[in-house]
N, CA, C and O atoms as a Tinker XYZ file with bonds, in Angstrom:
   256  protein
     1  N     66.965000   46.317000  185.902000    73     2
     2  CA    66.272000   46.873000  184.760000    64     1     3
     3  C     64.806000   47.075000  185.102000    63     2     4     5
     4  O     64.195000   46.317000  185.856000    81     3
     5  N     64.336000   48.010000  184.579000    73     3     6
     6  CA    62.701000   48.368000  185.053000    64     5     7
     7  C     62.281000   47.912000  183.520000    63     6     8     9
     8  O     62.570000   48.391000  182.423000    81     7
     9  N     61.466000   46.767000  183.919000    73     7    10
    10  CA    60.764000   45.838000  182.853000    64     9    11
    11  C     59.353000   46.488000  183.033000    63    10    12    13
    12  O     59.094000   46.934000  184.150000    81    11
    13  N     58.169000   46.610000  181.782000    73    11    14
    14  CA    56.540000   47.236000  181.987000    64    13    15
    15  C     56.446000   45.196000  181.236000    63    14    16    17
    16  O     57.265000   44.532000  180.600000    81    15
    17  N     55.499000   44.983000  181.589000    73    15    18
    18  CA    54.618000   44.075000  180.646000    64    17    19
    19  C     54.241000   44.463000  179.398000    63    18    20    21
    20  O     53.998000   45.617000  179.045000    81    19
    21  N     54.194000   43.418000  178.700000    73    19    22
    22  CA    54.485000   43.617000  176.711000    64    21    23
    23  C     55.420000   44.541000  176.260000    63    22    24    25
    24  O     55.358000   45.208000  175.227000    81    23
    25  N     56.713000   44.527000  177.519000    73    23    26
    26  CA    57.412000   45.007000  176.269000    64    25    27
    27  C     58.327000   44.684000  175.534000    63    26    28    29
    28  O     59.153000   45.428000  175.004000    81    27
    29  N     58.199000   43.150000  175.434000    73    27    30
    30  CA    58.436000   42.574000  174.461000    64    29    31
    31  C     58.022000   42.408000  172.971000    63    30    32    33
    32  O     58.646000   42.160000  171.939000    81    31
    33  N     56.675000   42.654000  173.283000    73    31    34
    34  CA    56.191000   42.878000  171.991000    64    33    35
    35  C     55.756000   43.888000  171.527000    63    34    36    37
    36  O     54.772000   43.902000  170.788000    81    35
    37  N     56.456000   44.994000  171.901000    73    35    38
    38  CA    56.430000   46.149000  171.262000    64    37    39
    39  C     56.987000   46.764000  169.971000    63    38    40    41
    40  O     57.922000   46.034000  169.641000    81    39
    41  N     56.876000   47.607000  169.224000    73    39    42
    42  CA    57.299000   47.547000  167.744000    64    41    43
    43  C     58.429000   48.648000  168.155000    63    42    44    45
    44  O     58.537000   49.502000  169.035000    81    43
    45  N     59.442000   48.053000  166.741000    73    43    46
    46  CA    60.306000   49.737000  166.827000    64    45    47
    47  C     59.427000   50.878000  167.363000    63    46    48    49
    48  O     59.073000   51.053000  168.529000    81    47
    49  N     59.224000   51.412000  166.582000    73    47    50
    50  CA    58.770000   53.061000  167.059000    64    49    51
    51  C     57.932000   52.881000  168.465000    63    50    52    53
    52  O     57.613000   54.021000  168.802000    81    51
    53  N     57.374000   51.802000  169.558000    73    51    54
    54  CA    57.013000   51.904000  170.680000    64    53    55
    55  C     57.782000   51.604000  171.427000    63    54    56    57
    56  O     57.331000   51.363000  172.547000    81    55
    57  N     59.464000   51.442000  171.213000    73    55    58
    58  CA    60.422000   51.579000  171.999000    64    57    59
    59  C     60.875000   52.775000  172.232000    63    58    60    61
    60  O     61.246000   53.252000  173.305000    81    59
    61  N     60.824000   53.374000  170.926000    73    59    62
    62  CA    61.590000   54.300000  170.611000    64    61    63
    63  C     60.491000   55.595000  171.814000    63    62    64    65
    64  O     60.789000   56.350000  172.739000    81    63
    65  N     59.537000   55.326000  171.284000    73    63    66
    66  CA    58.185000   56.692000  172.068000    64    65    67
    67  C     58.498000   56.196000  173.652000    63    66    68    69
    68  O     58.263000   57.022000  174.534000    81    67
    69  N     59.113000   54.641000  174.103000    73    67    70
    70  CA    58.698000   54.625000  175.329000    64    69    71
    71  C     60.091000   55.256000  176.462000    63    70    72    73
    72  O     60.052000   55.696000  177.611000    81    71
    73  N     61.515000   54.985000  175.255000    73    71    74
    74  CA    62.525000   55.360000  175.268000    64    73    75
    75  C     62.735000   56.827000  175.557000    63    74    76    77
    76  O     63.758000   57.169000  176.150000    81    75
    77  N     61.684000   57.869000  175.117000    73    75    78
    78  CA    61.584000   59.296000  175.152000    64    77    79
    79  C     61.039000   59.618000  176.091000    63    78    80    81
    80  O     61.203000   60.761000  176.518000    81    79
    81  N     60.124000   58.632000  176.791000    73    79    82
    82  CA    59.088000   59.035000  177.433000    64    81    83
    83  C     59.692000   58.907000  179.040000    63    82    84    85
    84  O     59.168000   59.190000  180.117000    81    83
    85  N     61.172000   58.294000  178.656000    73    83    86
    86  CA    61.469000   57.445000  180.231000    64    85    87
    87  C     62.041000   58.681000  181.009000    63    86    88    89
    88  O     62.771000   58.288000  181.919000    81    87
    89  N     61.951000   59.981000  180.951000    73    87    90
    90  CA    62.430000   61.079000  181.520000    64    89    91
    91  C     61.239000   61.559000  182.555000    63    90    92    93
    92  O     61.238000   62.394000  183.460000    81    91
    93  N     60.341000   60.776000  182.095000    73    91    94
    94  CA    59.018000   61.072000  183.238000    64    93    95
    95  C     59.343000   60.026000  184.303000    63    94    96    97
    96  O     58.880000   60.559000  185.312000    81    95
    97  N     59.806000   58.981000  184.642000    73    95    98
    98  CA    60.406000   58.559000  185.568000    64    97    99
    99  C     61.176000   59.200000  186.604000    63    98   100   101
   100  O     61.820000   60.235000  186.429000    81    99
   101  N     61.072000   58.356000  188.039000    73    99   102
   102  CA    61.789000   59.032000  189.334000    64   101   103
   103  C     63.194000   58.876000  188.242000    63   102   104   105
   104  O     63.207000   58.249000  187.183000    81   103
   105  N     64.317000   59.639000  188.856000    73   103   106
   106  CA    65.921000   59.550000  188.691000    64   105   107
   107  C     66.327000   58.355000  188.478000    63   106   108   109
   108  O     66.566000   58.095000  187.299000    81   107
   109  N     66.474000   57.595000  189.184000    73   107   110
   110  CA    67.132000   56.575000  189.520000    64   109   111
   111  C     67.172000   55.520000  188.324000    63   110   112   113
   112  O     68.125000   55.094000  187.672000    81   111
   113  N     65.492000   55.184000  188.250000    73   111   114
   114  CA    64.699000   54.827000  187.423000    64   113   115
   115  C     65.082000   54.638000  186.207000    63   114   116   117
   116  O     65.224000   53.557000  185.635000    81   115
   117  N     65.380000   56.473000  185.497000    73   115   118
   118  CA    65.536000   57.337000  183.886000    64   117   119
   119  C     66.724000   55.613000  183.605000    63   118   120   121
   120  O     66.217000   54.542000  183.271000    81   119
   121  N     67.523000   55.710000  183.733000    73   119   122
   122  CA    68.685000   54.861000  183.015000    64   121   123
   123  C     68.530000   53.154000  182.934000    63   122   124   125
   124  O     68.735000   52.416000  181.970000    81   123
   125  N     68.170000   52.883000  184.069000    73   123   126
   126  CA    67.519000   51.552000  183.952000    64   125   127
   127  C     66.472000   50.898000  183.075000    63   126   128   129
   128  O     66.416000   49.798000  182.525000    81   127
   129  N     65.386000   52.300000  183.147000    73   127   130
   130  CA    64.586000   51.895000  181.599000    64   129   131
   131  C     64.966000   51.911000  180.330000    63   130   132   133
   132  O     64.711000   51.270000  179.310000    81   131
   133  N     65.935000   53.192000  180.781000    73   131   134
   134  CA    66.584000   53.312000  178.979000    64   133   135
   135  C     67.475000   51.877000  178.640000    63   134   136   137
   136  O     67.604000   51.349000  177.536000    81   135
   137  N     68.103000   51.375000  180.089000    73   135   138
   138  CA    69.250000   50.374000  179.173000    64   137   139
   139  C     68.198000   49.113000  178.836000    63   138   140   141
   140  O     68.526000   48.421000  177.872000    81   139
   141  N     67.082000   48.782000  179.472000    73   139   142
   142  CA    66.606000   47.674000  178.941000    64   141   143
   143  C     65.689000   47.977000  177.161000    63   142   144   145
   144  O     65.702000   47.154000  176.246000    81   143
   145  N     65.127000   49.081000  177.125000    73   143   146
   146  CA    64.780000   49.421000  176.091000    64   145   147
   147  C     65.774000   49.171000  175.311000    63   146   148   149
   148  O     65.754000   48.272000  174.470000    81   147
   149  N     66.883000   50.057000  175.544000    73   147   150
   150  CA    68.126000   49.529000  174.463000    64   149   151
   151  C     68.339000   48.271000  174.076000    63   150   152   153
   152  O     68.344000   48.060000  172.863000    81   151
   153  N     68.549000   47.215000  174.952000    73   151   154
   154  CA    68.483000   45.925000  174.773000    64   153   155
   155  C     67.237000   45.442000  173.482000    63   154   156   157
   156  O     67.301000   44.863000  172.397000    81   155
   157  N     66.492000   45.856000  174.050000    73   155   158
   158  CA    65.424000   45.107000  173.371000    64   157   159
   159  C     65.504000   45.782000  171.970000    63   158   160   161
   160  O     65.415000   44.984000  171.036000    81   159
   161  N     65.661000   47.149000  171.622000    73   159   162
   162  CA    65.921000   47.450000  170.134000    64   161   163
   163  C     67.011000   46.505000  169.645000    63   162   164   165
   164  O     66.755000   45.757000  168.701000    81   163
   165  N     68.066000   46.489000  170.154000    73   163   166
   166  CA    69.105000   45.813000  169.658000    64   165   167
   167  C     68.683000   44.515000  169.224000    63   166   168   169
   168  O     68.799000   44.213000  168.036000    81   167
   169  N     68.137000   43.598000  170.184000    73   167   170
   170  CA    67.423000   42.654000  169.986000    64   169   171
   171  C     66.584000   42.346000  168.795000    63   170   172   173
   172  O     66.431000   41.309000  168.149000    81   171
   173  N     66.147000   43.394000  168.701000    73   171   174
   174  CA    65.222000   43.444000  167.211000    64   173   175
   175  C     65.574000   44.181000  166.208000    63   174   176   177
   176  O     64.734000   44.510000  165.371000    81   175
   177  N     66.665000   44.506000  166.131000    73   175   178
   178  CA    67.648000   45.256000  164.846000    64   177   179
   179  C     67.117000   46.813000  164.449000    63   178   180   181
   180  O     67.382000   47.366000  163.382000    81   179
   181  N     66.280000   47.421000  165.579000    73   179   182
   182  CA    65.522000   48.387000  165.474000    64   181   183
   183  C     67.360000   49.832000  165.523000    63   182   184   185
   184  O     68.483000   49.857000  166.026000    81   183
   185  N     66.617000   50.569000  164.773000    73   183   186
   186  CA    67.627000   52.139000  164.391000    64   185   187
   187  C     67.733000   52.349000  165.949000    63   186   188   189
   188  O     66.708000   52.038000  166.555000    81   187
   189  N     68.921000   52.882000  166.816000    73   187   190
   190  CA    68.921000   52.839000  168.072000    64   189   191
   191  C     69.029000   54.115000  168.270000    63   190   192   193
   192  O     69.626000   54.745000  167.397000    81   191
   193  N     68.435000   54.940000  169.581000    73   191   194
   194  CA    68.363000   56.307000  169.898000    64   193   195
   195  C     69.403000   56.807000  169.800000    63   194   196   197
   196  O     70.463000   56.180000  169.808000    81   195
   197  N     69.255000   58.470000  169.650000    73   195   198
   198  CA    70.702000   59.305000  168.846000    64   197   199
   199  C     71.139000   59.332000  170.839000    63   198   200   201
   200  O     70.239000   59.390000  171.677000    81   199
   201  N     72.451000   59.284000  171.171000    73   199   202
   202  CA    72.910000   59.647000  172.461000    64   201   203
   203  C     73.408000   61.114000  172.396000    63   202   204   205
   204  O     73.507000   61.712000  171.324000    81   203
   205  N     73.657000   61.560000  173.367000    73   203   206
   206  CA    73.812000   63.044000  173.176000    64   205   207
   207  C     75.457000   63.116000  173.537000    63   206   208   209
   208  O     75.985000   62.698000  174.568000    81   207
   209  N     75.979000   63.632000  172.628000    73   207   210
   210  CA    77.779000   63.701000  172.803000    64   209   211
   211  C     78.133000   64.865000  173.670000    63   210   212   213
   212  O     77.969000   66.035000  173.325000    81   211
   213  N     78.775000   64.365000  175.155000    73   211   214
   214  CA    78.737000   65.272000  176.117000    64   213   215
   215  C     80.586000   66.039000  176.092000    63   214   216   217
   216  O     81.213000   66.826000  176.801000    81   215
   217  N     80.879000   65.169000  174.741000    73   215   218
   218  CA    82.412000   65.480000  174.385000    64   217   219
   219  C     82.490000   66.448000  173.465000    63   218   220   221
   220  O     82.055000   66.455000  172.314000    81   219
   221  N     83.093000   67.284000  174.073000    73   219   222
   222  CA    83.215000   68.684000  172.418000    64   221   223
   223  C     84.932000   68.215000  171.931000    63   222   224   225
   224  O     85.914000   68.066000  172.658000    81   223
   225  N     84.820000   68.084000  170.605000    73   223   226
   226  CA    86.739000   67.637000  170.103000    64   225   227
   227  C     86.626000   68.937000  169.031000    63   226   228   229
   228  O     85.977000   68.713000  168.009000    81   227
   229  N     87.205000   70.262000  169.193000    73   227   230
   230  CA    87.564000   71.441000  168.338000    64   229   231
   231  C     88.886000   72.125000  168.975000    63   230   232   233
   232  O     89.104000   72.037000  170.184000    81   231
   233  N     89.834000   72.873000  168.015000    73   231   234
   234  CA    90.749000   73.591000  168.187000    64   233   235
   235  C     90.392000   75.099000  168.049000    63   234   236   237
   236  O     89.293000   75.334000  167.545000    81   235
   237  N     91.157000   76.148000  168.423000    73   235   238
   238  CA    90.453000   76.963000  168.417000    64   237   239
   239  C     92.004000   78.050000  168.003000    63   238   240   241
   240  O     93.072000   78.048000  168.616000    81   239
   241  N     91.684000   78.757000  166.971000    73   239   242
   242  CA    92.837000   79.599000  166.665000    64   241   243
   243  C     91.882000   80.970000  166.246000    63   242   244   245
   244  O     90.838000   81.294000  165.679000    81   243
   245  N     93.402000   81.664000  167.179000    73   243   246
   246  CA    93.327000   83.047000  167.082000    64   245   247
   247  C     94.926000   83.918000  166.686000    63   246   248   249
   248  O     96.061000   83.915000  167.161000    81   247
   249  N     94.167000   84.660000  165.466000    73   247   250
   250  CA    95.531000   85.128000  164.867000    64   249   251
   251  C     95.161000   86.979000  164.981000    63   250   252   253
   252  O     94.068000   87.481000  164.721000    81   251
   253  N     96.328000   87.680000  165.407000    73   251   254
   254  CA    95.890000   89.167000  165.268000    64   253   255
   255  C     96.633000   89.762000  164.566000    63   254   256
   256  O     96.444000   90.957000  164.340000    81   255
């Protein structure tokens, strides 16, 4: 996990800004910050980031 100092005591919304911000990170990096951020919202009962649904579930009808 890529830990910064105080960020433990950071508030909801400075997880959340630091959570957005972790795309400025090398690659490798991006996910490791995000999962400890996650942790730590959870930790503090903070609203947790929207994930992006890489699953499409639709049917598709065609009648002529």
């Amino acid at each position: 996990m890529l830990v910064r100092d105080g960020d433990e005591d950071k508030t909801c919304s400075e997880l959340h800004a630091e959570y957005n911000s972790a795309d400025q990170l090398s690659g490798q990096n991006i996910d490791a910050r995000r999962r400890w951020l996650t942790k730590l919202m959870r930790q503090r009962d903070c609203r947790l980031p929207k994930q992006l649904d890489t699953e499409f579930n639709f049917h598709l009808t065609i009648s002529g």
